[in-house]
C-alpha positions as CSV (number, residue, x, y, z in Angstrom):
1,X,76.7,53.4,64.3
2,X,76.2,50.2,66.3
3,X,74.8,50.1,69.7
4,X,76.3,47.2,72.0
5,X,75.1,47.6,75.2
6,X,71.3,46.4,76.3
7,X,71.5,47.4,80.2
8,X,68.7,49.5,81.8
9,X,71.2,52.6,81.2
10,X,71.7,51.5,77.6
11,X,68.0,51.8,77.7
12,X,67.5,54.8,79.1
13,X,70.9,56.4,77.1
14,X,68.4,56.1,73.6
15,X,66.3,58.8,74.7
16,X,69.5,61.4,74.9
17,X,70.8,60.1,72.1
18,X,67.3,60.3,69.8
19,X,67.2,64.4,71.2
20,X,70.4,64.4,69.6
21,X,69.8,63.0,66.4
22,X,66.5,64.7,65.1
23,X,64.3,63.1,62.6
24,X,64.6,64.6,58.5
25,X,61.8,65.4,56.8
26,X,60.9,66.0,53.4
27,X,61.1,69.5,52.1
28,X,57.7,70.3,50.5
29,X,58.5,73.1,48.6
30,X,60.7,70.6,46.5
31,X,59.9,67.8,44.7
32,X,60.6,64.0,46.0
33,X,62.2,61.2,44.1
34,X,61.2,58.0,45.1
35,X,64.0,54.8,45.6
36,X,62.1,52.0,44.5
37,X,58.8,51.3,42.5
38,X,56.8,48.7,44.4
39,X,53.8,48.7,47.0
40,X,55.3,50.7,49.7
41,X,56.8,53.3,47.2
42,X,53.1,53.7,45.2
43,X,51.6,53.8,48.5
44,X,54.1,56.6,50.1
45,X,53.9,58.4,46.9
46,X,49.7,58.7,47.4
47,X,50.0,59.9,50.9
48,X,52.9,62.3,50.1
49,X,50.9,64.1,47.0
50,X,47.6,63.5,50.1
51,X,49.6,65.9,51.9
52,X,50.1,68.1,48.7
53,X,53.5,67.6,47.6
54,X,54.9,67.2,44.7
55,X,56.4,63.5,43.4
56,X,58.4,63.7,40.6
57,X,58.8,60.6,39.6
58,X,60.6,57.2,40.9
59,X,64.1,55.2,40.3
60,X,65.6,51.8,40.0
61,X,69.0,50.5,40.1
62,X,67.2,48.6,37.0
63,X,64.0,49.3,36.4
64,X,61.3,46.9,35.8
65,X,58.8,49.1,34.5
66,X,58.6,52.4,33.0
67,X,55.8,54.5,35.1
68,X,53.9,53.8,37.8
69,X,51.2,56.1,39.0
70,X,51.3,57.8,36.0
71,X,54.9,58.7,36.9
72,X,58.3,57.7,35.3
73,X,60.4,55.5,36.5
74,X,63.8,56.1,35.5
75,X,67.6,54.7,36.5
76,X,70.4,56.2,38.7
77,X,72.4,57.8,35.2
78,X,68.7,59.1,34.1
79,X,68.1,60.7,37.6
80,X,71.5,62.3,37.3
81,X,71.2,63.7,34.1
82,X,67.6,65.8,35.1
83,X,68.1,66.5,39.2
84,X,71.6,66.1,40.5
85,X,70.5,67.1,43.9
86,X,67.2,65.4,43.9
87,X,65.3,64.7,47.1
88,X,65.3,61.4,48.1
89,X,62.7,58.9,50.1
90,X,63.5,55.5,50.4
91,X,60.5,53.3,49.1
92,X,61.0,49.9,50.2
93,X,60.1,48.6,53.4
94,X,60.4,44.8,52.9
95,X,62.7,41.6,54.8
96,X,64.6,41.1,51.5
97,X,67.2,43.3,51.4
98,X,68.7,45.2,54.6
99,X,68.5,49.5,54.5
100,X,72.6,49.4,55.5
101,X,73.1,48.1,51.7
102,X,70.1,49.8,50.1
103,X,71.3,52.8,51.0
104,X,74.8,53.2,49.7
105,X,73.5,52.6,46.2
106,X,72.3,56.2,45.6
107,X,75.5,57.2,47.6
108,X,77.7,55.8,45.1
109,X,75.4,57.0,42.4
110,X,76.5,61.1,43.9
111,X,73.3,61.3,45.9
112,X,72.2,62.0,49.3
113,X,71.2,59.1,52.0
114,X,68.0,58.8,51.2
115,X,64.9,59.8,54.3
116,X,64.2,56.1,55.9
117,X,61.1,54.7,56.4
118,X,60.9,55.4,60.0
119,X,62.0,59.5,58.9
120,X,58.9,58.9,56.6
121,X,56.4,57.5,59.2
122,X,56.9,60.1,61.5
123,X,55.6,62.8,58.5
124,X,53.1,60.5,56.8
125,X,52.1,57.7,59.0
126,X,47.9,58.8,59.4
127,X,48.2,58.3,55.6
128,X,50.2,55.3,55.4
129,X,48.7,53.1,58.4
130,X,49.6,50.1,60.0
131,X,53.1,49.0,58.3
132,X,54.0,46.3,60.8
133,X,56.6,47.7,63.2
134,X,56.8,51.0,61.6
135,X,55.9,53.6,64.6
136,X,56.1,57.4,65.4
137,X,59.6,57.6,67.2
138,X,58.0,58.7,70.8
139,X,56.1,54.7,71.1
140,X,59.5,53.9,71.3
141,X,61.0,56.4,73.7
142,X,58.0,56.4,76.0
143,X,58.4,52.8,77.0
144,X,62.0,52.3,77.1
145,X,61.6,52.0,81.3
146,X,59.1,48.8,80.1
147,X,61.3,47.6,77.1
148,X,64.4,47.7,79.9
149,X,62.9,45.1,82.5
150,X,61.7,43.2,79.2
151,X,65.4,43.1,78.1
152,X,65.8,41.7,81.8
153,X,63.4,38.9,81.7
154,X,65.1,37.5,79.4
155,X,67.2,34.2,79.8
156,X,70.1,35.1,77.8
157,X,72.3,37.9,77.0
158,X,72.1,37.4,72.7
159,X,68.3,38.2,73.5
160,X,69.0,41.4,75.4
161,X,71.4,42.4,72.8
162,X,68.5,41.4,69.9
163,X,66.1,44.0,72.0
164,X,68.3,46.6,72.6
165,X,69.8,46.9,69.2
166,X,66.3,46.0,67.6
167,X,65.1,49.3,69.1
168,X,67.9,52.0,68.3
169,X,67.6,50.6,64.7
170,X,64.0,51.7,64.4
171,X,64.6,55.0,66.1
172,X,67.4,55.3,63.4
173,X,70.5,54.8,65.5
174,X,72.0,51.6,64.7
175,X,71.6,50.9,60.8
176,X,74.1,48.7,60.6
177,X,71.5,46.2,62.5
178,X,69.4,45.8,59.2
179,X,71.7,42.9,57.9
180,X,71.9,41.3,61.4
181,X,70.0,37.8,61.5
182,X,70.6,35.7,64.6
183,X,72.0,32.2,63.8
184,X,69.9,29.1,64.0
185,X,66.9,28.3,61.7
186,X,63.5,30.0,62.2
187,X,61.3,27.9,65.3
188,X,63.3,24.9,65.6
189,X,66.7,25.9,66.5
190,X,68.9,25.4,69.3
191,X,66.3,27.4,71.9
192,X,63.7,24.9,70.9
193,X,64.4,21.7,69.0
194,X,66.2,20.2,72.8
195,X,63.1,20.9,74.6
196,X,61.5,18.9,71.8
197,X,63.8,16.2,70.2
198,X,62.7,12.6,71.4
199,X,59.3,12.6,71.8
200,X,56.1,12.9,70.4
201,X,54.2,16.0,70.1
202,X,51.3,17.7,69.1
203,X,51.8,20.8,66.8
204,X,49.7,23.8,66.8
205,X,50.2,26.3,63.8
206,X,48.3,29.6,64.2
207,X,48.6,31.1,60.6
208,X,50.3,28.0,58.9
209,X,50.7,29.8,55.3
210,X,51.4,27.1,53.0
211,X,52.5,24.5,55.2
212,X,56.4,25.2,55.2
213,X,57.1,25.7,58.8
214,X,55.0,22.3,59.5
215,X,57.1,20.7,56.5
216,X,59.8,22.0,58.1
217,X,59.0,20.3,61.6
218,X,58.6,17.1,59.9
219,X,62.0,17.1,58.4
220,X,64.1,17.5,61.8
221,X,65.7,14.6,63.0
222,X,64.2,13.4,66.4
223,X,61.3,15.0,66.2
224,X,57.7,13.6,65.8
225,X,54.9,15.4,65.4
226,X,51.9,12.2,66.2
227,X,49.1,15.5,65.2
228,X,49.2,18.8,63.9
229,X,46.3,21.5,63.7
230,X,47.6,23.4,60.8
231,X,44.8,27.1,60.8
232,X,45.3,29.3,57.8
233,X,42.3,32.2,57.1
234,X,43.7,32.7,53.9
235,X,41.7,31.0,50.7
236,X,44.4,30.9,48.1
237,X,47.3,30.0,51.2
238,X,44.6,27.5,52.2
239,X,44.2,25.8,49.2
240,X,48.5,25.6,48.8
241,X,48.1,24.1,52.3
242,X,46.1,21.7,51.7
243,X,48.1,20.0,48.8
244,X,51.3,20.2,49.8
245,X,50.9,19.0,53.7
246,X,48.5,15.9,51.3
247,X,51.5,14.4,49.8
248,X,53.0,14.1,53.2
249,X,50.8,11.0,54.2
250,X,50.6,12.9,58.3
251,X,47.7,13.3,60.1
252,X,47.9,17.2,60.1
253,X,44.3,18.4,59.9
254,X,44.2,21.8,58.1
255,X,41.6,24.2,59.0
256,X,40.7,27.7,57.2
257,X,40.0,29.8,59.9
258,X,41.8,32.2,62.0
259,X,43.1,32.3,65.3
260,X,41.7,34.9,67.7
261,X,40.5,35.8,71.1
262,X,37.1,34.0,70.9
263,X,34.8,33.1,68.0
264,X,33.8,35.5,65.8
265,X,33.3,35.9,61.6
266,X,35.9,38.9,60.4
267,X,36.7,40.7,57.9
268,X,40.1,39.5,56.2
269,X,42.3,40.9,53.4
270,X,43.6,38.2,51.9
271,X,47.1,38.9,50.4
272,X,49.0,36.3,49.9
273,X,52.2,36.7,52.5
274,X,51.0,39.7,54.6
275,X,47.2,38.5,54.9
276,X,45.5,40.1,58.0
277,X,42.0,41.0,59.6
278,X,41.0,44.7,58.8
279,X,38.0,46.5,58.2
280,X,38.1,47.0,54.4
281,X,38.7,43.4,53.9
282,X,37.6,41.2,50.4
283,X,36.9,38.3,52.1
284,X,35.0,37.0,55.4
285,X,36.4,34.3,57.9
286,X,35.8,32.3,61.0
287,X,38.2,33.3,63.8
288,X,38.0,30.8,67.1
289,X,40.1,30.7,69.7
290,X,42.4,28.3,70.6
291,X,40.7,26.9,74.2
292,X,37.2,26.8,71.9
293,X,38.8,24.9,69.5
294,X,41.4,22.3,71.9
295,X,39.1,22.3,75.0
296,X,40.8,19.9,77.1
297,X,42.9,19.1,74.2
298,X,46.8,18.3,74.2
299,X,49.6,20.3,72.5
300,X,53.1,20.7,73.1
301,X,54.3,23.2,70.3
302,X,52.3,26.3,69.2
303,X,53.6,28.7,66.8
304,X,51.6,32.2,66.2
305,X,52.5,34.4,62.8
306,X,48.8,35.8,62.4
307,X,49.9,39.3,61.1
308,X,49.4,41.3,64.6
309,X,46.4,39.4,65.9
310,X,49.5,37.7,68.2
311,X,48.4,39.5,71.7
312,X,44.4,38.1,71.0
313,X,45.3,34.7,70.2
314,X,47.3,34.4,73.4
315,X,44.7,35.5,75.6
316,X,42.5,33.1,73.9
317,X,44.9,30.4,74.7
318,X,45.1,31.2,77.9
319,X,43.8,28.2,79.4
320,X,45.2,25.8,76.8
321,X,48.7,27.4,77.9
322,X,48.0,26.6,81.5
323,X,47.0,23.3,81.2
324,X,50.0,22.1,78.9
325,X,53.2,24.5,79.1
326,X,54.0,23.9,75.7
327,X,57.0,26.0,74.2
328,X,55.4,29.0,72.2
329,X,57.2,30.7,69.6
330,X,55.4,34.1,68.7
331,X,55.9,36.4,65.7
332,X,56.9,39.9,67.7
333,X,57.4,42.1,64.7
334,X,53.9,42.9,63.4
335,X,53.2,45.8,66.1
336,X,55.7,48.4,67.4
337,X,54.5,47.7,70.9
338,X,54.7,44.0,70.4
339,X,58.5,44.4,71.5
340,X,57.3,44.9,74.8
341,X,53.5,44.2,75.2
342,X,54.3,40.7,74.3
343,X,56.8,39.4,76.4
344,X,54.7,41.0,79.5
345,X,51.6,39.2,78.8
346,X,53.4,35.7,78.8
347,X,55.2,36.3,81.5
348,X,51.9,36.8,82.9
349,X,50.7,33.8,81.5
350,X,53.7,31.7,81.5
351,X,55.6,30.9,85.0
352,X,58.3,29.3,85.5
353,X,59.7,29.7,81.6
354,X,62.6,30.8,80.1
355,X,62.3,33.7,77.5
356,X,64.4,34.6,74.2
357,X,64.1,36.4,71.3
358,X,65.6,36.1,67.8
359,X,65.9,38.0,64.7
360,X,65.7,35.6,61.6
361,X,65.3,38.3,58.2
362,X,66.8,41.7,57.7
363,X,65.7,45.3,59.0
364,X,64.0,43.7,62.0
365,X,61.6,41.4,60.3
366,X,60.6,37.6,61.4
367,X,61.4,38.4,65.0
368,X,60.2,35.8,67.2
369,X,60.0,35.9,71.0
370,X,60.4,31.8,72.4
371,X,59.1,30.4,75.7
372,X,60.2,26.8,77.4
373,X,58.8,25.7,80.2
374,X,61.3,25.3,82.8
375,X,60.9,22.1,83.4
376,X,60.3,20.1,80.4
């Protein structure tokens, strides 16, 4: 089912149509086959036998291994032969590979639609915790007035259409959306490589990974990026930052701390791609704002992925924002409420822009909310 209307009575038409199209949920008196093998799966598979029911095991297409958790894991043809009508949960929750497709494979295989993760959350989310924009269904419905006149602040109508259609796919309307990715590269596309082509610019990278988005700036035409403050908390990302931006011969500085709301030492998990602050973290950081560490500085580019810390870092960047208008572009998919929390607190912070959004990996990952100044 598609959704292709983002007006405020598109907005408010999600709420009839979620009333009409109730959530699943797993059957405990039977037991669950999990689709897939990985993190998510072992982790849904703890918090389903938390909750006391049974998981009887988990399937590949081709499997990679043969348990996990003490559990088999078998193919589609194995599953077949021992449960033909086997209850299914869907364990993968990743950027890679889009639900629409995932799911027709046990289809074709003569098995139910597997329960989504968003079906999932709404059972077992206390167990499973923060997993990014994963939400109870009513986060959604109980701000689609606020994600309405966010869809209206925005400059074109590709973002309203992003917004709108980003939200009835995580309510579980519109799965078709989990293969859309907007065209244009990730941060320096047509939204923001006009306001930037032909001069020289300072670059600001809050949770710079390995250096591949910088490396990526330095390889558009007409840009030039004179400095770049490159901050990445992460030790092992960190030390990949440091050699690859070294063979570049720039003057990036790279610095291993992490961007927050003011200066403090945290607790970080460091995991490679999905690193973030929490309290059962293996490793401690530095975390400085952005005014403490540019006071009075210059930067015309800043570019925030810092795994839900996005609304902290703003407001510490507050007066750096002020004093430079650079264009901003903002992860917006780590948080359910990012969708709308977000765009209201630069739009707060940031007069006189224009405001877009973007999709840039399946199921509604690597969404990214950009603001240009006006007049630049």
């Amino acid at each position: 089912m598609g959704a292709t209307t983002s007006n405020d009575g598109g907005f408010a038409a999600l709420e009839s149509r979620v009333q009409s199209n109730p959530f699943r949920q797993i059957d405990p008196a039977k037991p669950v086959w999990i689709f897939g093998a990985g993190s998510f799966a072992q982790d849904l598979a703890r918090a389903m036998r938390a909750r006391g029911i049974e998981v009887a095991g988990f399937v590949e297409t081709v499997p990679g291994k043969t348990s996990a958790l003490g559990l088999d894991v078998v193919d589609w043809k194995t599953l077949a032969s021992r449960e033909k009508q086997a209850q299914l949960a869907l364990g993968m929750f990743n950027h890679r590979h889009s639900f629409d497709k995932v799911v027709r494979i046990p289809v074709e295989a003569g098995f139910q639609v597997p329960l989504m993760p968003w079906e999932l959350y709404e059972q077992f989310g206390d167990q499973l915790g923060w997993r990014y924009w994963l939400g109870r269904r009513d986060v959604l419905t109980r701000n689609l007035a606020r994600l309405a006149r966010t869809a209206e602040g925005f400059a074109d109508e590709i973002s309203r259409q992003v917004l709108f259609r980003t939200c009835a796919f995580r309510l579980g309307l519109d799965l078709d959306y989990s293969s859309h990715v907007s065209e244009g590269s990730q941060y320096f596309n047509e939204i923001t490589l006009p306001v930037l082509a032909g001069r020289s610019i300072v670059y600001l990278d809050c949770g710079a990974y390995n250096g591949d988005t910088y490396i990526d700036l330095q390889s558009r035409p007409g840009v030039r990026c004179s400095q770049a403050f490159l901050l990445e908390p992460d030790p092992a990302n960190f030390s990949e930052l440091v050699s690859r931006v070294s063979t570049l011969h720039s003057s990036a500085i790279c610095l291993p701390l992490a961007a927050a709301e003011t200066y403090s030492i945290l607790t970080f998990s460091s995991d490679g791609t999905s690193s973030a602050i929490g309290a059962n973290g293996d490793v401690h950081i530095a975390a400085v704002a952005v005014d403490e560490l540019l006071p009075g500085g210059t930067v015309d580019l800043i570019k925030m992925d810092v795994e839900g810390a996005e609304a902290r870092v703003l407001r510490g960047a507050r007066q750096t924002i002020l004093r430079n208008r650079p264009v901003l572009a903002v992860s917006l998919y780590h948080n359910p409420q990012d969708l709308w929390e977000l765009p209201e607190l630069l739009s707060d912070l940031c007069r006189d822009y224009r405001f877009y959004i973007r999709q840039h990996c399946f199921n509604s990952f690597e969404l990214v909310l950009y603001a240009v100044p006006e007049w630049r």
